[in-house]
VOMIDREN-838201 format. One record per residue (C-alpha): y, z, x. Coordinates in steps of 0.2 Angstrom, whole numbers, padded with zeros to 4 digits, always signed. Example, Ala and Ser with C-alpha at 12.3 -4.5 7.8 and 13.67 -1.06 7.14 Angstrom:
BEGIN
-0022+0039+0062
-0005+0036+0068
***
This chain:
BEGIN
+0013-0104-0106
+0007-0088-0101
+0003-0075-0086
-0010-0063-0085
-0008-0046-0078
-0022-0034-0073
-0021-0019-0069
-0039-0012-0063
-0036+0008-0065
-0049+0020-0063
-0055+0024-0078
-0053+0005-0087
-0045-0011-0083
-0030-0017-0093
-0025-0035-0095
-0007-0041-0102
-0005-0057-0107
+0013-0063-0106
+0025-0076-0110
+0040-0083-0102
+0054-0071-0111
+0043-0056-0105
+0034-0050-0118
+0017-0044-0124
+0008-0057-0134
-0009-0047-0131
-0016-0036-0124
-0035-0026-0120
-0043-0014-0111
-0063-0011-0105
-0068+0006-0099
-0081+0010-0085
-0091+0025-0082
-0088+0035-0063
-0099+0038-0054
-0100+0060-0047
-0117+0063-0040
-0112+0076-0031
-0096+0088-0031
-0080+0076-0021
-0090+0062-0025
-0080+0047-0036
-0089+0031-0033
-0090+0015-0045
-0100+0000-0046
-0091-0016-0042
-0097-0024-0055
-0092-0017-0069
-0073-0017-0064
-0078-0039-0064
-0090-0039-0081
-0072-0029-0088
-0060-0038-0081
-0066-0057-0089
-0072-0046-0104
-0054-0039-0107
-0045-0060-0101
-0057-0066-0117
-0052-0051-0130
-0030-0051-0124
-0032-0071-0127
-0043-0070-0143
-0031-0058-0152
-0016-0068-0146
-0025-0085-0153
-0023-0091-0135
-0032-0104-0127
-0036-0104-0108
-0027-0120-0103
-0011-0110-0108
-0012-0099-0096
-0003-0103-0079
-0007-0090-0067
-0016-0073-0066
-0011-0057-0054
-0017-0039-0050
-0012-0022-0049
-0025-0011-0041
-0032+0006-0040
-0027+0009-0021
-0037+0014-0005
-0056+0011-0014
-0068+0006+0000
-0080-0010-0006
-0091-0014+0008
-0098-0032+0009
-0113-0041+0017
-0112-0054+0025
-0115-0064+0007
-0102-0054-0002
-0112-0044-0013
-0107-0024-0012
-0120-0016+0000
-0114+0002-0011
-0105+0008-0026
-0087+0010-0021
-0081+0023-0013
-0063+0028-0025
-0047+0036-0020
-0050+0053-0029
-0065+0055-0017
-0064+0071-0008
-0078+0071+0006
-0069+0064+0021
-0060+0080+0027
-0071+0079+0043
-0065+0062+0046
-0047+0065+0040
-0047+0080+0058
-0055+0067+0068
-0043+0054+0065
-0027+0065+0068
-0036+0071+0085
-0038+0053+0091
-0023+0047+0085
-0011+0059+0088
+0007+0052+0085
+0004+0037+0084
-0005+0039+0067
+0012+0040+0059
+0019+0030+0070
+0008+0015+0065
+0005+0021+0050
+0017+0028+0043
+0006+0041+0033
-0005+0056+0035
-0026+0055+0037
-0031+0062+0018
-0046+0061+0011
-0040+0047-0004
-0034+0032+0011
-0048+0021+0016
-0053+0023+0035
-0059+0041+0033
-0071+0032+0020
-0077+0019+0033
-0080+0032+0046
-0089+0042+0033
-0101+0028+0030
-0101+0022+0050
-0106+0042+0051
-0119+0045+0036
-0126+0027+0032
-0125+0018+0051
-0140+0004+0044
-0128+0001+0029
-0113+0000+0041
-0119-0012+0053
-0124-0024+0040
-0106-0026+0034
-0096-0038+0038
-0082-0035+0028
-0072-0023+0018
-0060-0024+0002
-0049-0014-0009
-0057-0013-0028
-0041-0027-0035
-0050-0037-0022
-0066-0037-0026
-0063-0044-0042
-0050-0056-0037
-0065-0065-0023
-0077-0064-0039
-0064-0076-0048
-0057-0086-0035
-0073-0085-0020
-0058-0080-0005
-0055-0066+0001
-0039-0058+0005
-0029-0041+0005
-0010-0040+0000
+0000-0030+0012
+0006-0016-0001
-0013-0012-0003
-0017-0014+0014
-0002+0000+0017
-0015+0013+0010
-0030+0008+0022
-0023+0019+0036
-0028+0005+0047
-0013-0008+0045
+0004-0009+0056
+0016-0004+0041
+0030-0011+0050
+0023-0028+0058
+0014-0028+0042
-0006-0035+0050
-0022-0025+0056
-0018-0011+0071
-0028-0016+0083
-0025+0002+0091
-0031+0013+0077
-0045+0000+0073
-0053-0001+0092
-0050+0018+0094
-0064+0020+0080
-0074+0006+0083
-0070-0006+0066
-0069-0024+0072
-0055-0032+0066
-0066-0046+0058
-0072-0033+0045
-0052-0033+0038
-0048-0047+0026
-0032-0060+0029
-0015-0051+0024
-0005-0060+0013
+0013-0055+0002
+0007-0049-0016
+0013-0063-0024
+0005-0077-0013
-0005-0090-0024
-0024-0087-0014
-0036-0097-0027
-0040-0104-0040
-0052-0096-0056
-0069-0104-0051
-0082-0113-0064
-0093-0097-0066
-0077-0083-0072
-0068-0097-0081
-0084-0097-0091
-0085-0079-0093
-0069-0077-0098
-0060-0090-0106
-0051-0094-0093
-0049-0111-0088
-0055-0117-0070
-0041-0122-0060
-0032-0107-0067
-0020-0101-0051
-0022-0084-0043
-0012-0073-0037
-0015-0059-0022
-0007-0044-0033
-0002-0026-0027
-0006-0009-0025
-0006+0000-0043
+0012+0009-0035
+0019-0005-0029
+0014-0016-0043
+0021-0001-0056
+0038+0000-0046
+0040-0020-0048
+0036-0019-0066
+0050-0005-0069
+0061-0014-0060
+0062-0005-0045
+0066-0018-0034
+0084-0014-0026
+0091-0001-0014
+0097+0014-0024
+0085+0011-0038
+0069+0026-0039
+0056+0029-0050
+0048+0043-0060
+0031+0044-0067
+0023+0059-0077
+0007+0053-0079
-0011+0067-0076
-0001+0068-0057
+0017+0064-0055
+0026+0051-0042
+0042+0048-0037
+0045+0033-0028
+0059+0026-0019
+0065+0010-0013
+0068+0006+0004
+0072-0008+0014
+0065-0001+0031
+0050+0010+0036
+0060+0019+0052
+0065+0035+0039
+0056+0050+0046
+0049+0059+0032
+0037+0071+0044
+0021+0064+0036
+0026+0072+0019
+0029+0058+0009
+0021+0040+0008
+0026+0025+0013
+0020+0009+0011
+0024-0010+0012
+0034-0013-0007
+0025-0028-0017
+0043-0037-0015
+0044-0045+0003
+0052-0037+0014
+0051-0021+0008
+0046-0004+0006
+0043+0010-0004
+0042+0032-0002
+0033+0041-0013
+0031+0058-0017
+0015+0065-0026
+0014+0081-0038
-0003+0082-0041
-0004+0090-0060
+0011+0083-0067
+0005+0078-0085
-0011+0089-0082
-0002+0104-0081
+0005+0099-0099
-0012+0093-0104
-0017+0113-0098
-0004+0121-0107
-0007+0114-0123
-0028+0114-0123
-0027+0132-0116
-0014+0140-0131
-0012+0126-0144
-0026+0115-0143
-0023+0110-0162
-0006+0107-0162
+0001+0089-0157
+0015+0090-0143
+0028+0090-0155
+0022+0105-0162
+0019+0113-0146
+0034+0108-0139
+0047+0113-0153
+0061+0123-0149
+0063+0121-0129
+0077+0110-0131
+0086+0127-0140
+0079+0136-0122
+0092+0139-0108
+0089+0133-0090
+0077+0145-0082
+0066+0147-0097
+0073+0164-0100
+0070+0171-0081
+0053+0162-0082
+0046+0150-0068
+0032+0137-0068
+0022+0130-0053
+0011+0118-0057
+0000+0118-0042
-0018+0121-0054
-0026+0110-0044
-0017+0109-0029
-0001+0100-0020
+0001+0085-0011
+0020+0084-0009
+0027+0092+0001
+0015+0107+0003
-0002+0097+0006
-0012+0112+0001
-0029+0110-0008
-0030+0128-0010
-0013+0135-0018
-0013+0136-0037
-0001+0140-0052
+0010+0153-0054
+0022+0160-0068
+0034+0171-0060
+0043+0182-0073
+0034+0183-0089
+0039+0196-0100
+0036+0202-0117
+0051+0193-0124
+0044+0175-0119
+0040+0163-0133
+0026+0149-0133
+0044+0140-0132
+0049+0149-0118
+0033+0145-0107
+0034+0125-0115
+0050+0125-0107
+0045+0133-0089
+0030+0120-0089
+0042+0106-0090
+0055+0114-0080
+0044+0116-0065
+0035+0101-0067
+0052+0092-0062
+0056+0105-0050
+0042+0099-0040
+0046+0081-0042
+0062+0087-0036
+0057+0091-0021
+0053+0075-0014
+0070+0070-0022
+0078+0081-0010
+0065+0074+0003
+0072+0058+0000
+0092+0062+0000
+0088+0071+0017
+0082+0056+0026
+0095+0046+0020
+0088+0036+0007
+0102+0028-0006
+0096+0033-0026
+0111+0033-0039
+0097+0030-0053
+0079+0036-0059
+0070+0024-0070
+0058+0037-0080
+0041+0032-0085
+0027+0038-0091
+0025+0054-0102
+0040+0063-0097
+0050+0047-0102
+0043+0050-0120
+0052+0068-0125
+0073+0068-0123
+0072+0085-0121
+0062+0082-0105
+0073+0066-0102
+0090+0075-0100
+0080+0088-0087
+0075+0077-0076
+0096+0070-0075
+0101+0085-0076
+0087+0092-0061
+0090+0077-0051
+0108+0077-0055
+0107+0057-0057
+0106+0047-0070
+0089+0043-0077
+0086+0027-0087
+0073+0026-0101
+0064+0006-0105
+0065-0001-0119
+0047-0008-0118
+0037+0002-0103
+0019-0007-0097
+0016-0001-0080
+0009-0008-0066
+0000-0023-0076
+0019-0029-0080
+0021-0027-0061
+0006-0040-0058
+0010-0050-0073
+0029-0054-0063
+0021-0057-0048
+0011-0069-0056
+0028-0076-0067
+0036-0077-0049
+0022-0084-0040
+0021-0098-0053
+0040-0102-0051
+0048-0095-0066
+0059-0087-0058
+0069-0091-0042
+0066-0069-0035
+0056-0054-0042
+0073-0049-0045
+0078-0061-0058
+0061-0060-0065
+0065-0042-0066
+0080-0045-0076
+0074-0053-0090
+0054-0045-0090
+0061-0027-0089
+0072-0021-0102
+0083-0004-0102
+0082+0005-0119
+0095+0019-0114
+0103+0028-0099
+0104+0047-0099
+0120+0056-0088
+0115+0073-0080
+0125+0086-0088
+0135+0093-0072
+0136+0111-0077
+0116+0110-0080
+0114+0103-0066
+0125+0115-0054
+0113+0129-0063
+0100+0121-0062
+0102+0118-0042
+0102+0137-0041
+0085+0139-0050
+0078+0126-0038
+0082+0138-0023
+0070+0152-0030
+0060+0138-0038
+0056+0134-0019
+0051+0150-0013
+0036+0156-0023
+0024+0141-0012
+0027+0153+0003
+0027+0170-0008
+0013+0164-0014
+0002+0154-0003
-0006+0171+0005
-0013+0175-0010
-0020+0160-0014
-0028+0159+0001
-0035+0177-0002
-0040+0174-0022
-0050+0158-0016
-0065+0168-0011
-0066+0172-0028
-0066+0154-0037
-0081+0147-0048
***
């Protein structure tokens, strides 16, 4: 028997199909187009993300030789804080409005105004432009007629989950990102949602990620190969659902991903750590839990810069060659990677990049090594976030590009001055929905044990302590050039295409 795992990401959808032991047997992905009509716009067409979705079940069990009947359960991981507006027969009244849709800043003011303290209090997050109740109160604002025919709102995961299984519902790690739940008593807050007039019946039921919601209906087992009858599962938010699938599922454990932007992201088993409003923190796709996250907003990009601005035909081995013979410090050179921006913990939409120290002795390696240098310095920082509010981490499970070069493997342990673990077979959030599935069918008596046998180590890197004491001196200069530099920014913004 198998489980299905989709992750519906912004660019494609994902599906893993999996067996009992945890691995792979197949897999395929389907690509959809956004939708930018107008600069800050990111919208989507729901539809696509379902046509995908069974498109990409029938491909991962044709190559696997797989028959429907043999698969037990299906589950999701989702792109988070997407606003799909429904009428009152379920069909899309617009094209989605996405995370990495920016023109809610209006809203984002109004919110903090009418909130006050109690926004992170309920909450337990900032109004920015990606999180779903600035999008509602855009449309509420813009399109009213369109508005007041709604009668109900989803996240993009379940959109495609009521197309297969005809219900609706709303697992509490993706309802974390709405704005508009209690984090903490995990349902609706009937404050924030009565302050700006969005009845509560427009909120789907809340249920644990892996709650068994439906069953695949006649008209998507058709469509995909499915069988009817199939059981579905709620799934999680993309983070929540990538922590679970790297095993991130007990206090002390934390995660890295380098992917375009960067996280790191923490367990925790209460939401009371004040973090200011500079991190995240949601509802964990595990019960009972939580998770803090940190956000570097060009992590990979900044690598994907540095190579298509000064070697865009050399691979990254190339490019990269030689940093691992470069000192810490880079040779007195430093690196912020703020091209587009940061989120944590400077949540600055103007300040941008800096070297700081180049001379005429620098290499190509010598800037390689800076990039990835302060790429981890600004993960770092919400490391340190986290160590300051009390949060336990004696590991780093690394994922992502920067779990892909050892050079950049031993920086981050010796950076974060912990341990960082590589794995041995590394899928991402659809692993995450695949276990919750696997769980959810009774394979497995907790996440955890699934966790234990779907989630395998490959190696465990030890920070080098004298690196690490050096290292933590570099940080300290690392950490002023955001206000050294911030003026400016402001200043060289006039002057931007």
């Amino acid at each position: 028997m198998y489980v299905l795992g989709v992750d519906l990401g912004t660019s494609a959808v994902k599906v893993l199909l999996v067996d009992r032991t945890g691995a792979v047997k197949a897999e395929a992905t389907s690509v959809y187009p956004l939708i930018q009509e107008k600069s800050g716009y990111s919208e989507q067409d729901p539809a696509e993300w379902v046509s995908g979705t069974s498109n990409a079940i029938r491909e991962a069990l044709q190559k696997a030789g797989a028959a429907g009947q043999d698969v037990e359960g299906i589950s999701f991981s989702g792109q988070m804080h997407g606003l799909v507006l429904l009428d009152e027969a379920g069909k899309p009244l617009r094209n989605a409005i996405l995370w990495n849709d920016t023109r809610t800043t209006k809203q984002c003011r109004e919110i903090e105004q009418v909130l006050g303290a109690d926004l992170l209090g309920i909450a337990k997050n900032p109004a920015l432009e990606g999180f779903t109740l600035p999008k509602l109160l855009w449309v509420k604002e813009h399109e009213p007629e369109l508005f007041a025919k709604a009668k109900q709102f989803v996240l993009p995961k379940d959109y495609v989950r009521y197309r297969i299984c005809g219900e609706y519902h709303m697992d509490v790690s993706d309802a974390a990102g709405t704005l508009l739940l209690d984090v903490k008593r995990k349902q609706w807050s009937e404050r924030i949602a009565d302050a700006f007039g969005i009845p509560l019946s427009m909120c789907p039921p809340i249920v644990e990620a892996h709650a068994c919601v439906g069953e695949v209906q006649a008209e998507f087992a058709q469509a995909s190969g499915l069988a009817a009858g199939t059981k579905v599962f709620a799934g999680g938010a993309d983070n929540a659902c990538g922590a679970i699938g790297a095993g991130i599922l007990k206090p002390g454990m934390a995660m890295c991903s380098i992917g375009t932007s960067g996280v790191v992201l923490t367990y925790a088993e209460t939401c009371d750590q004040d973090f200011g409003g500079k991190v995240h923190l949601f509802n964990h796709g595990k019960e009972q839990a939580y998770y803090a996250m940190g956000v570097t907003l060009a992590a990979g990009y900044s690598m994907s810069w540095f190579k298509d601005t000064f070697a865009p035909e050399a691979s990254y081995e190339e490019l990269l060659a030689g940093v691992e013979d470069i000192p810490p410090g880079a040779g007195g050179l430093l690196f912020t990677p703020y091209l587009v921006g940061e989120r944590t913990p400077h949540a600055d939409a103007v300040i941008r990049g800096s070297f700081i120290g180049l001379d005429g002795s620098h290499k190509r390696s010598h800037i390689g090594r800076a990039v990835m240098e302060g790429i981890t310095f600004s993960l770092h920082e919400s490391v340190e976030m986290f160590r300051e509010a009390g949060v336990e981490m004696n590991e780093i499970v690394s994922i992502g590009g920067g779990a892909k070069n050892p050079t950049w493997l031993q920086m981050q342990a010796d950076i974060f001055g912990l341990p960082v673990v590589r794995l041995a077979n590394e899928q991402g959030p659809g692993m995450g929905a695949a276990m919750l599935a696997a769980y959810g069918c009774g394979w497995f008596p907790s996440l955890e044990a699934c966790g234990e046998q779907f989630v395998q180590r490959a190696e465990t890197i030890q920070p080098n302590p004298a690196r690490t004491e050096e290292y933590r001196n570099i940080f300290a200069i690392y950490q002023q050039v955001y206000s050294q530099t911030k003026g400016l920014n402001d200043q060289l913004a006039a002057f931007r295409a």
